[in-house]
C-alpha positions in Angstrom: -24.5 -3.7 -29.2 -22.9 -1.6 -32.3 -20.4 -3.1 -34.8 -17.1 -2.2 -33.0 -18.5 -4.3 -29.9 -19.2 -7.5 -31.7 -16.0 -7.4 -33.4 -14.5 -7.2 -29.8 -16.7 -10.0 -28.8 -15.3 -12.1 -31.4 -11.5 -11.4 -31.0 -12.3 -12.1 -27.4 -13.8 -15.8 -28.4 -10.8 -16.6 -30.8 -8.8 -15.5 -28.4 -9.9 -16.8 -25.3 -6.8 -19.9 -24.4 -4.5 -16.8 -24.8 -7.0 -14.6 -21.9 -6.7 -18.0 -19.8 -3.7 -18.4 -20.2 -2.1 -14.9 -19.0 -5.1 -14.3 -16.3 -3.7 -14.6 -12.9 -7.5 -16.2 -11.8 -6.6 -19.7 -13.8 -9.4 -21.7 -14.7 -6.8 -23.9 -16.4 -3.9 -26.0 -15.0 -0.7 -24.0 -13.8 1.8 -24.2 -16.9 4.7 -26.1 -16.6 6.9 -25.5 -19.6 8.2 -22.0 -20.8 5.0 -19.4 -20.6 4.4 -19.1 -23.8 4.5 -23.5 -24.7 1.2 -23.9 -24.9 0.3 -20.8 -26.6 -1.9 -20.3 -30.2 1.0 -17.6 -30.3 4.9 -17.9 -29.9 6.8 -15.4 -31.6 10.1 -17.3 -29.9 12.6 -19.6 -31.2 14.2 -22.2 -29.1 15.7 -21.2 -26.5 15.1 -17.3 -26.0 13.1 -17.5 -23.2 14.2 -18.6 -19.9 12.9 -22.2 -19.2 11.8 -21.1 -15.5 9.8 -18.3 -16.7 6.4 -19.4 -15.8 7.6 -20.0 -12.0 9.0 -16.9 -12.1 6.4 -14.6 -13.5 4.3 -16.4 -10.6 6.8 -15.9 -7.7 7.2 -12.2 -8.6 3.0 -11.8 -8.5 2.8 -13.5 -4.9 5.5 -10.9 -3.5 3.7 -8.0 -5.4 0.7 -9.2 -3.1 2.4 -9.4 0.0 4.0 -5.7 -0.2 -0.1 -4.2 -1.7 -0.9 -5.9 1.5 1.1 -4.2 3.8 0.3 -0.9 1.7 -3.1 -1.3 2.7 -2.2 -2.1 6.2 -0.3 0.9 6.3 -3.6 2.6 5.0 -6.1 1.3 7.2 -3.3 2.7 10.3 -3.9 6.4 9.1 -5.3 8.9 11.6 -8.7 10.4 9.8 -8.2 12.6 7.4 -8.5 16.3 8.3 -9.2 19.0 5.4 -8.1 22.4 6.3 -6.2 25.3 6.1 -6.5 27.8 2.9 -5.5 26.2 0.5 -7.0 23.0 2.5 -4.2 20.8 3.6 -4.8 17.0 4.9 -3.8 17.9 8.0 -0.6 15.6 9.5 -1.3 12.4 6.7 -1.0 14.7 4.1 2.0 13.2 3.1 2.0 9.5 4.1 -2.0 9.2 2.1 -0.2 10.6 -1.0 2.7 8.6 -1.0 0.7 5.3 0.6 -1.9 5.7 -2.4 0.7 6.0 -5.1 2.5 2.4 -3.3 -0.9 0.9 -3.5 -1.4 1.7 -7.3 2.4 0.3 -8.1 1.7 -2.5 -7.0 -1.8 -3.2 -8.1 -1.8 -5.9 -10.7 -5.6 -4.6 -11.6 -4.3 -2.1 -13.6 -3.1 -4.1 -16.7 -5.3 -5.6 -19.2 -5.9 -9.0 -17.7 -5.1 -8.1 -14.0 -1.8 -9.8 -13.9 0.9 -7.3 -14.0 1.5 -4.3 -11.9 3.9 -1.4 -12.5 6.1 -3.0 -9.6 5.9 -6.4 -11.5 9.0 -5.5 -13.5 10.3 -3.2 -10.9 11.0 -4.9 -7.3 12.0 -2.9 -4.0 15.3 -5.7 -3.3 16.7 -4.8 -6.8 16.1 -0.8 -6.4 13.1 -1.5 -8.0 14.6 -2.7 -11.2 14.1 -5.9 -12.8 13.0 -9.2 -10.3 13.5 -12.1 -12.7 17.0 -13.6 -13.1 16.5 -15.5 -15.5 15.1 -12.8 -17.6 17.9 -10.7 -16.4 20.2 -12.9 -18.0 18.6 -14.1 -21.2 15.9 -11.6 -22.9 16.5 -8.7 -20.7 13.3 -7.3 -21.1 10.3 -8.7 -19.0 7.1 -10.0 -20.1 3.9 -7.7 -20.0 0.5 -8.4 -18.7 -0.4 -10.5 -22.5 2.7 -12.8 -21.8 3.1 -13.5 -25.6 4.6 -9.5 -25.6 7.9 -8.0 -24.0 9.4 -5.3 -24.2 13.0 -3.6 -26.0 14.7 -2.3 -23.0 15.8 -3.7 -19.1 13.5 -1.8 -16.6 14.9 1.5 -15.4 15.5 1.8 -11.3 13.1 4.2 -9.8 14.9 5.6 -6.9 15.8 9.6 -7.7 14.1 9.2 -11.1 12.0 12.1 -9.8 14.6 14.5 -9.1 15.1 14.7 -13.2 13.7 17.8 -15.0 11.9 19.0 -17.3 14.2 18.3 -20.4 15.4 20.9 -22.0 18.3 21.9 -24.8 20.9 23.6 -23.5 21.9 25.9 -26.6 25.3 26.6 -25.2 26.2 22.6 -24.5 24.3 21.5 -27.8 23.0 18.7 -25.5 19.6 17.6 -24.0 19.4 17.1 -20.1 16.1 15.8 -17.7 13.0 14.0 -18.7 12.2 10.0 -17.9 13.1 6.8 -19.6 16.4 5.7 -21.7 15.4 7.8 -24.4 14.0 10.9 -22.2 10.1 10.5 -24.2 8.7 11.5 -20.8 9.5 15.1 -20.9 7.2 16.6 -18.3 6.2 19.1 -21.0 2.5 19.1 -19.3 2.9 18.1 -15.4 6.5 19.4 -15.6 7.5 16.5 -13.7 8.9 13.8 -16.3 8.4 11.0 -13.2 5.2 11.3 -13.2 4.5 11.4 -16.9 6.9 8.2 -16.9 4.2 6.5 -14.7 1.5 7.0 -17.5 3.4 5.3 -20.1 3.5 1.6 -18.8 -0.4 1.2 -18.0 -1.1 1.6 -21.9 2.2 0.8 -23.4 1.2 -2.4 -25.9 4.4 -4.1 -24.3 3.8 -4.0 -20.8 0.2 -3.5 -19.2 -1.0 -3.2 -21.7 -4.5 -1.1 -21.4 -5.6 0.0 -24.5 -7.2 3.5 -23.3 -5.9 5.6 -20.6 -9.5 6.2 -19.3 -9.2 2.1 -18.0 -7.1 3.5 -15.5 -9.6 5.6 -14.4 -12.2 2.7 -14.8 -10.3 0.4 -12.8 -9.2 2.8 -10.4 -13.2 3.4 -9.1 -13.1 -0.3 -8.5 -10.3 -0.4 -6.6 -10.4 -1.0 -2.6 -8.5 1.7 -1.9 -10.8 4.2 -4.2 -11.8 5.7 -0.7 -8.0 6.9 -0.3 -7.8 8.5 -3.9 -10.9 10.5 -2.6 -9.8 11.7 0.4 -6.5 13.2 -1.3 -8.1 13.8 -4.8 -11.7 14.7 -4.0 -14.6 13.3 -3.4 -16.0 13.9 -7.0 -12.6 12.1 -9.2 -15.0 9.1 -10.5 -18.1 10.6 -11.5 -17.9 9.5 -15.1 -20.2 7.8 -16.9 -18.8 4.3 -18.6 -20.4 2.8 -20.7 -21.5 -0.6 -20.4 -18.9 -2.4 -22.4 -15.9 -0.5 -20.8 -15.0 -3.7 -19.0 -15.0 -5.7 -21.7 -12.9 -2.9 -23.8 -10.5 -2.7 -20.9 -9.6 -6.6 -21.0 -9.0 -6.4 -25.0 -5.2 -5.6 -25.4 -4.1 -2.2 -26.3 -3.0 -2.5 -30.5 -5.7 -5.0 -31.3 -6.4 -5.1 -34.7 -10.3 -4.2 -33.6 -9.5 -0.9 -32.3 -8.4 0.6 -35.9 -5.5 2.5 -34.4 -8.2 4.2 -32.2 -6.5 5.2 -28.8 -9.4 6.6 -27.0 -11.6 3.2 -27.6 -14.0 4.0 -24.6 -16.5 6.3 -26.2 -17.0 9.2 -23.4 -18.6 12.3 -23.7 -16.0 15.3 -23.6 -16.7 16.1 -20.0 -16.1 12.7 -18.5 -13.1 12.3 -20.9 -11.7 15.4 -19.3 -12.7 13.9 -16.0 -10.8 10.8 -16.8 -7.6 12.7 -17.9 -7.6 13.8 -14.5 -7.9 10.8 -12.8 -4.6 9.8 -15.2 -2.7 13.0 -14.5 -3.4 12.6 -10.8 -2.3 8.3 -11.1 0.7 9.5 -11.8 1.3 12.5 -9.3 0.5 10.3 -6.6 3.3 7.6 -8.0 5.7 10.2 -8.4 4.7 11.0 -4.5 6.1 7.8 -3.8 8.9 7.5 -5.6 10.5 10.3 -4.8 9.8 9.7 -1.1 12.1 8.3 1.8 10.8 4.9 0.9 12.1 4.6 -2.5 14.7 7.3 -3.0 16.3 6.9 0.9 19.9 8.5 0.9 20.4 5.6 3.1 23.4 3.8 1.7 27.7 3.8 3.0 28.6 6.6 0.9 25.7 8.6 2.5 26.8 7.9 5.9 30.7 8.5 5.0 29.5 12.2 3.5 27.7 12.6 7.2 31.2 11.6 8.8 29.2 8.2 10.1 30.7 5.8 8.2 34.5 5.6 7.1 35.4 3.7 3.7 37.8 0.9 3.7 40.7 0.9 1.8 39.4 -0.9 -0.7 36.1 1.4 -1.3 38.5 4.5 -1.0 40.5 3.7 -3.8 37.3 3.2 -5.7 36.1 6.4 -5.2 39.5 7.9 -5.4 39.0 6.1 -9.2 35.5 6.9 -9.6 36.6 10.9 -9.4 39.7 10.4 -11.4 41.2 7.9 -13.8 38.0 6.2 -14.6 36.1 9.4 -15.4 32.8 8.3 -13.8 32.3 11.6 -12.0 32.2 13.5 -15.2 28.3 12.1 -15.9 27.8 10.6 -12.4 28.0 13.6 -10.5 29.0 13.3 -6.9 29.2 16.7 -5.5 32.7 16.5 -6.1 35.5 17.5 -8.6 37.1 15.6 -11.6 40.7 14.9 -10.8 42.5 13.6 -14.0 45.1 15.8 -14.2 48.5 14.0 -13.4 49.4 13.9 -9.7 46.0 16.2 -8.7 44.2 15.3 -5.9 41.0 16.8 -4.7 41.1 17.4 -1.4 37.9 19.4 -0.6 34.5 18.6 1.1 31.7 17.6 -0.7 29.8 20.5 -2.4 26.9 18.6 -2.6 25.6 16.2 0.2 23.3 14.2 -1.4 24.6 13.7 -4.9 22.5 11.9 -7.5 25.2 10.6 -9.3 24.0 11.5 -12.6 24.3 14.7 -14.8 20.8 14.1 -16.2 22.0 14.2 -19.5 22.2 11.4 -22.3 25.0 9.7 -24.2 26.1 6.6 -26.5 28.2 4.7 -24.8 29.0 2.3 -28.2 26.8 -1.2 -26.6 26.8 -3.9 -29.1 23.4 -5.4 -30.0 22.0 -7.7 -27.8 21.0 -10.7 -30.0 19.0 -12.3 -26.8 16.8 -9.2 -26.8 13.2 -10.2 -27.1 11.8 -7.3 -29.2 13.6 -8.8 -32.4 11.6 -12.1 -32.7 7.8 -10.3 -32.0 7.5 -10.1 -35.8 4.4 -11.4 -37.0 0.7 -10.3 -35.7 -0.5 -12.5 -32.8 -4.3 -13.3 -31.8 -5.4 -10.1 -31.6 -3.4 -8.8 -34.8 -0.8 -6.7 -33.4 3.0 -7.3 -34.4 5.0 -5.5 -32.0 8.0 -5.4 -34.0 8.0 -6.0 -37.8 11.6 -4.8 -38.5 12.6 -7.9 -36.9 16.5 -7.5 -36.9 16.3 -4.5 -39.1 15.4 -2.8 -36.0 17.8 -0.4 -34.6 17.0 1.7 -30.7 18.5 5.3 -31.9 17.4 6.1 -28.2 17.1 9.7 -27.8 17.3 9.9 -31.4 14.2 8.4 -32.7 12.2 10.3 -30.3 13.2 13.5 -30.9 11.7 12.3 -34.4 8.7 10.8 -33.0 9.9 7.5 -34.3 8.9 4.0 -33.9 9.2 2.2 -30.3 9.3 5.9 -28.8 6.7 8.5 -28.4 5.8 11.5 -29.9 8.0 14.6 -29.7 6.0 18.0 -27.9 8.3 20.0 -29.3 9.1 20.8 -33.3 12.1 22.6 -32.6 14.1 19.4 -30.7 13.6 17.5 -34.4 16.4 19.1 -36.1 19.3 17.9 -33.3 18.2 14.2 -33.6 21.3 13.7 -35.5 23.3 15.0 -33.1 21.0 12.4 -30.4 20.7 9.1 -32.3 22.1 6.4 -30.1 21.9 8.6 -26.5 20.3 7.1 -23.6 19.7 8.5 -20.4 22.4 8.7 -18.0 20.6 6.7 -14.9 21.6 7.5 -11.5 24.6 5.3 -10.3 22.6 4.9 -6.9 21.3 1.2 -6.0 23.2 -0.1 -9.3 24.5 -2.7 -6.9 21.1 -3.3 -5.0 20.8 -7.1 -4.3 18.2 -8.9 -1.6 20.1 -9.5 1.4 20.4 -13.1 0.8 22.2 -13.1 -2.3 24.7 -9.9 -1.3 26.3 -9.1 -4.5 26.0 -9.0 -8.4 28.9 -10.6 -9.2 29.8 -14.3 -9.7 30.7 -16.4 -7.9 28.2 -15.3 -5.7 26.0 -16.3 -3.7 24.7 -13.0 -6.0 21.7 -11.9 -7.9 22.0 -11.9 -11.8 21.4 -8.5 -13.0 20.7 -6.8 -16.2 23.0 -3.2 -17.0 22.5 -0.2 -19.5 19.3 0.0 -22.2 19.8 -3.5 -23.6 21.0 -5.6 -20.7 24.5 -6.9 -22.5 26.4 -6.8 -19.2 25.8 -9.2 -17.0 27.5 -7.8 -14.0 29.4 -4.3 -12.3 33.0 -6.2 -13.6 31.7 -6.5 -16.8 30.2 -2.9 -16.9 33.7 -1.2 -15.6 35.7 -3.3 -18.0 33.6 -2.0 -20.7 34.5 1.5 -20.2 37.8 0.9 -19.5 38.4 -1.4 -22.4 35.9 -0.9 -25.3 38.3 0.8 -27.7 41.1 -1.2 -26.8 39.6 -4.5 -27.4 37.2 -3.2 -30.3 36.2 -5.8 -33.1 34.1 -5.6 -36.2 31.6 -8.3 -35.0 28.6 -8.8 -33.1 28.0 -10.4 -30.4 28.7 -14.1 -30.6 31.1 -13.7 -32.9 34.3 -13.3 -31.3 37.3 -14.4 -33.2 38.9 -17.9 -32.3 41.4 -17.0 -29.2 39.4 -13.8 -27.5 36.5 -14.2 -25.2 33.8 -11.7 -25.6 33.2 -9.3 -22.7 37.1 -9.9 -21.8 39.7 -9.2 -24.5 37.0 -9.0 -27.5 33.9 -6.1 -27.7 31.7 -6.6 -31.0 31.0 -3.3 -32.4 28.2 -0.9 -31.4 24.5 -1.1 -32.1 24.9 2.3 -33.1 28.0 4.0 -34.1 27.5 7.7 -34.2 28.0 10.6 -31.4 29.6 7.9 -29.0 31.2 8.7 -25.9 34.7 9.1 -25.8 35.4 9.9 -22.6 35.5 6.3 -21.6 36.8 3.5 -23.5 40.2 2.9 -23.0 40.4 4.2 -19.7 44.3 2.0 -18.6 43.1 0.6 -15.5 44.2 -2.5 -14.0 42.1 -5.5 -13.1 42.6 -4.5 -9.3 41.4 -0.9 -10.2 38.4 -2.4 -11.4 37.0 -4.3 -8.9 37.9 -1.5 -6.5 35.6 0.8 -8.5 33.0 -2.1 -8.8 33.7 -2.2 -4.5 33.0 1.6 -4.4 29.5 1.2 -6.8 28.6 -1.1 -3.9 28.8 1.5 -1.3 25.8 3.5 -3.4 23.4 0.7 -2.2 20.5 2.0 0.1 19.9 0.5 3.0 22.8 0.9 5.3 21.9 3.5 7.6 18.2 2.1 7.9 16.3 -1.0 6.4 15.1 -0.2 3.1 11.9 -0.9 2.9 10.1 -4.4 1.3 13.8 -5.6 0.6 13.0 -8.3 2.4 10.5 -10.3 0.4 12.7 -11.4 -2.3 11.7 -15.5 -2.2 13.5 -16.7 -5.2 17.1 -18.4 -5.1 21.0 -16.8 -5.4 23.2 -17.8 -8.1 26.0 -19.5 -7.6 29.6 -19.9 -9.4 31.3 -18.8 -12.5 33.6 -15.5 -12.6 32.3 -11.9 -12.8 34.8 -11.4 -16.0 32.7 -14.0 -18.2 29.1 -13.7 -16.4 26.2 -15.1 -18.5 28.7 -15.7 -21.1 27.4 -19.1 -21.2 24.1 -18.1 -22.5 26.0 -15.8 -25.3 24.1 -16.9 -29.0 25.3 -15.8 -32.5 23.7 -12.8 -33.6 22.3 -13.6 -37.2 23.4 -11.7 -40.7 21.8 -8.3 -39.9 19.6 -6.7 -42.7 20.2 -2.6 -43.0 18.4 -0.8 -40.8 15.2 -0.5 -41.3 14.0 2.8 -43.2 11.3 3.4 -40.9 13.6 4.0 -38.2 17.1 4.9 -40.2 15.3 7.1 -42.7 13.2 9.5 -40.9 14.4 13.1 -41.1 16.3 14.6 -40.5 18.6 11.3 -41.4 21.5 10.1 -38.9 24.7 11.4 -40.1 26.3 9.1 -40.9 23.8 6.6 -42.2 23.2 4.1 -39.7 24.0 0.4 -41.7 
C-alpha cells in the first residue's frame, strides 16, 4: 500500500464516529438530539439547525426507498430489450429504459460518499422536486449532504422544465446571459450542450452534497449497482470495463476536499483509457437523468393553467384576476413568460390567444432581484476544517454569493468558467441568479394543500437563499421592496415595522438589481390573487403526478402568510467587508461590493 493510501487509512480511523455517524447502515444507536450533537465536529451555534433534523433526514431516506423501489418495479415490468434499426434503436422501451434508469440513479443513495444521500434526497417529487425537509426549509435553507457535518449555500432548485434551458449564451444585442443550469448558470452545457445534464454531474462530487471525491466513483458505484444490467442494455454492454484498483472503495468512502487528497480531483489512479472510459460512464449518468427529468414524469404540463390553455379547465374569478395581474400590473410576465403579452399600459387589455401553449414561465435569463442576506444560512458558520480537514467556508460572514457573477470569474463556491470571453461582463452579472420556471412554485403533498399559513400547508423555502417563507411573502416583496427599503439586515428592523411586512433590510448585493419590480402599488387583495393564480401552475391536475403521494411527514399549522417563519428571524451579526477573494477578483464589481 503506497503513502497516499495509509494516509487515507488513518483519516479513516480518526475519523471513524463521524463515518458511523452519517452511514445510513448504523452500527450505533439512532441519534436523538440535532444530527450533528454528538459529533467530533459542529461548526453550528445554538440554534441553527432544526432540532427535528435527525428524524427528518431519516424520514426523507425511507421515502427515497420506497419510490427506487417502484423504479425497479417499473424495471423488472419492461418487455425485452430489442436492438435494431440503423442507427440501432431499443425497439418500443427505448424511451421508458432511459428515463426508468435515470429515476433509479436519482434516487439511489449509493451514489454519495457514505451511501446515505441521493440526488432526490434534497429534491422530492410532492414538492416539484425541491427541498423535503420543513424544518430545514424554514431555518438553514440549505439541506445537509451525505457527511451531515456539511450543507450547502443555496435552497435546492425544482427540477421540472430545468431541461428545456440552453446552452447559455451572451446575447451581444441584450448585454445579458440567458440558458445554462443552477442559480448562478455554472452548468453551461458547453460540452453535452444540455446544461441539465451537466447540472446532474455537479451534486455527486460537489464537497457540500454527495460528496464523492472523484467523478470516476460514479462509475465505480454504478457497476455495483442492481440495476447495472439496465445501464447496459441502453449504454452498452462494454460501459464498465475499467480496471479499479483495489483501494477505489476505500477512496470513494473518504469525502471529496479531504485534506489527504492534496487538492487532487482525479484521486483514483486509472490508466488514460479507463479514465476515458469512466468520463463516459459520467457523461452518460447524467444524459440518462436529464432523460428523466425532462420526461412526462417530472416536467408533466399537467396543472389548471394547462388545462384552461386546452379550453378544459375555466379559472375562477379569483385565479383570473391573478393572471390578469400576473400579465399586467405586477410585471411577472416580463421574466416568466407565458406565451402571452405584457399589458401595463393604462386601460390595455390583451385580448389574444396564447402564442405559446405550453409556456415555461421563465425567460431563461438571470437577474438581482435586491434579497437581503439570510443570516440562518448554513454556509456562514462552516468556518473551521472538520475531521477530514476541509473548511467549507472560511469567509465566514465575509462571504458574499455574487451569483452569476462569481462564476463568470471562476470564483469561489461556483465553478470554473469555459469561456474567457464571458469574464469581462461579470460586472455587469454580480448578484444575478437564474430566473427558475414559475411552474410547481406552489407544489405541496396533497395533505398539506398550500404554502401559506395558516395552513394545514407545507413550509417552503423561495429564491437562492430561502428568505421567504411563503408565495405572500414572495409577491409582497416585489411589490413592496423599494417602498418599504431600510438600511439594515435582517433582524434588525426598526422598533414599530415588522420585517417582511412594512420593513425590507437591504440587499446582499446591491448592484445591477431589478427594477422592474419593487414598488409595484398593488393591494393586499391583488396579492393573494396573484399568489391564487401561482397555485394554478401546480402539476397534477389533469393527471396524478407521479410519487406525490409518499410525503409521510406532518402539515404545519397556524400563523399568517404575511409574517411566516418570522418567528424563527435571528439578528444578523456586524458584517466584516466582503471578503477579497470573492469581492476582489477581476474584473472588480462596480461598485465595490461592502
Amino acid at each position: 500500500m503506497d503513502r497516499r493510501m495509509l494516509a487515507i487509512g488513518a483519516v479513516v480511523v480518526v475519523c471513524v464516529v463521524a463515518l458511523l455517524m452519517t452511514s445510513t447502515k448504523r452500527t450505533v444507536p439512532p441519534r436523538r438530539g440535532p444530527v450533528l450533537s454528538g459529533s467530533v465536529y459542529n461548526p453550528y451555534p445554538l440554534g441553527i439547525l432544526p432540532p427535528d433534523l435527525n428524524s427528518e433526514i431519516d424520514r426523507v431516506e425511507r421515502e427515497v426507498d420506497v419510490i427506487e423501489d417502484r423504479a425497479l418495479a417499473r424495471w423488472h415490468g419492461l418487455q425485452p430489450p430489442i436492438l435494431t434499426g440503423q442507427p440501432p434503436v431499443l425497439r418500443d422501451i427505448g424511451t421508458e429504459a432511459v428515463e426508468t434508469l435515470g429515476e433509479l440513479m436519482l434516487f439511489d443513495k449509493n451514489i454519495s460518499t457514505n451511501r446515505n444521500q441521493a440526488c432526490a434526497s434534497c429534491h422530492m417529487p410532492y414538492v416539484g422536486f425541491g427541498g423535503p425537509i420543513p424544518s430545514v426549509n424554514l431555518t438553514i435553507s440549505a439541506f445537509p449532504g451525505s457527511v451531515h457535518t456539511r450543507a450547502g449555500k443555496r435552497t435546492p432548485q425544482r427540477h421540472p422544465y430545468s431541461p428545456f434551458f440552453p446552452v447559455l449564451q451572451y446575447n451581444q444585442a441584450q448585454g445579458q446571459f440567458f440558458g445554462g443550469n443552477f442559480f448562478d448558470s455554472r452548468a453551461t452545457g458547453y460540452l453535452l450542450r444540455i446544461p441539465d445534464a451537466e447540472q446532474a454531474q455537479g451534486p455527486p462530487v460537489d464537497t457540500q452534497e454527495m460528496g464523492l471525491p472523484d467523478t470516476a466513483c460514479i462509475a465505480f458505484r454504478l457497476s455495483q449497482a442492481v440495476y447495472r444490467p439496465l445501464f447496459e442494455e441502453v449504454w452498452g454492454k462494454g460501459s464498465f470495463e475499467i480496471n479499479f484498483p483495489r483501494e477505489t472503495e476505500q477512496i470513494c468512502a473518504t469525502p471529496g476536499g479531504a485534506a489527504v487528497f492534496g487538492g487532487s480531483t482525479t484521486s483514483i489512479p486509472l490508466s488514460a483509457a479507463d479514465r476515458t472510459r469512466a468520463n463516459t460512464v459520467y457523461d452518460r449518468w447524467a444524459q440518462s437523468i436529464d432523460a428523466y427529468e425532462q420526461s412526462a414524469q417530472v416536467s408533466a404540463f399537467s396543472s389548471k393553467f394547462d388545462a384552461f390553455l386546452a379550453g378544459k379547465y375555466k379559472l375562477t374569478p379569483e385565479e383570473m384576476a391573478g393572471f390578469k395581474l400576473f400579465d399586467g400590473k405586477g410585471n411577472c410576465n416580463s421574466c416568466h413568460l407565458d406565451g402571452r403579452g405584457t399589458t401595463l399600459k393604462l386601460n390595455q387589455t390583451d385580448t389574444s390567444s396564447a402564442a405559446m401553449v405550453n409556456p415555461l414561465f421563465t425567460c431563461f435569463g438571470s437577474a438581482n432581484e435586491g434579497l437581503p442576506l439570510n443570516p440562518r444560512d448554513s454556509f456562514y458558520y462552516e468556518t473551521t476544517p472538520d475531521a477530514y480537514g476541509f473548511t467549507a467556508n472560511p469567509y465566514g460572514f465575509g462571504y458574499r454569493d455574487l451569483g452569476l457573477g462569481t462564476f463568470l470569474r471562476s470564483g469561489f463556491g461556483s465553478g470554473p468558467n469555459p469561456n474567457m470571453n464571458w469574464k469581462q461582463y461579470a460586472p455587469a452579472a454580480d448578484g444575478q441568479m437564474q430566473v427558475s420556471s414559475a411552474r410547481d412554485v406552489a407544489m405541496t403533498p396533497p395533505q398539506c394543500p398550500t404554502t401559506e399559513a395558516p395552513g394545514p400547508y407545507f413550509q417552503k423555502a423561495f429564491f437562492h437563499n430561502g428568505y421567504i417563507k411563503s408565495l405572500k411573502q414572495l409577491v409582497h416583496f416585489y411589490n413592496t421592496r423599494d417602498k418599504y427599503a431600510y438600511p439594515v439586515t435582517s433582524g434588525h428592523c426598526p422598533k414599530g415595522t415588522t420585517e417582511k411586512v412594512d420593513c425590507w433590510p437591504t440587499p446582499e448585493v446591491r448592484n445591477n438589481i431589478d427594477m422592474t419590480s419593487g414598488n409595484l402599488g398593488l393591494t393586499d387583495k391583488e396579492e393573494d390573487e396573484m399568489v391564487a393564480f401561482l397555485q394554478t401552475l401546480s402539476d397534477g391536475f389533469t393527471r396524478p403526478y407521479r410519487n406525490n403521494d409518499t410525503y409521510t411527514g406532518a402539515c404545519m399549522r397556524g400563523g399568517s402568510a404575511a409574517t411566516q417563519g418570522n418567528e424563527l428571524l435571528i439578528p444578523t451579526p456586524p458584517l466584516p467587508p466582503c471578503a477579497s477573494a470573492i469581492c476582489g477578483v477581476t474584473p472588480v464589481p462596480k461598485p465595490p461590493i461592502p
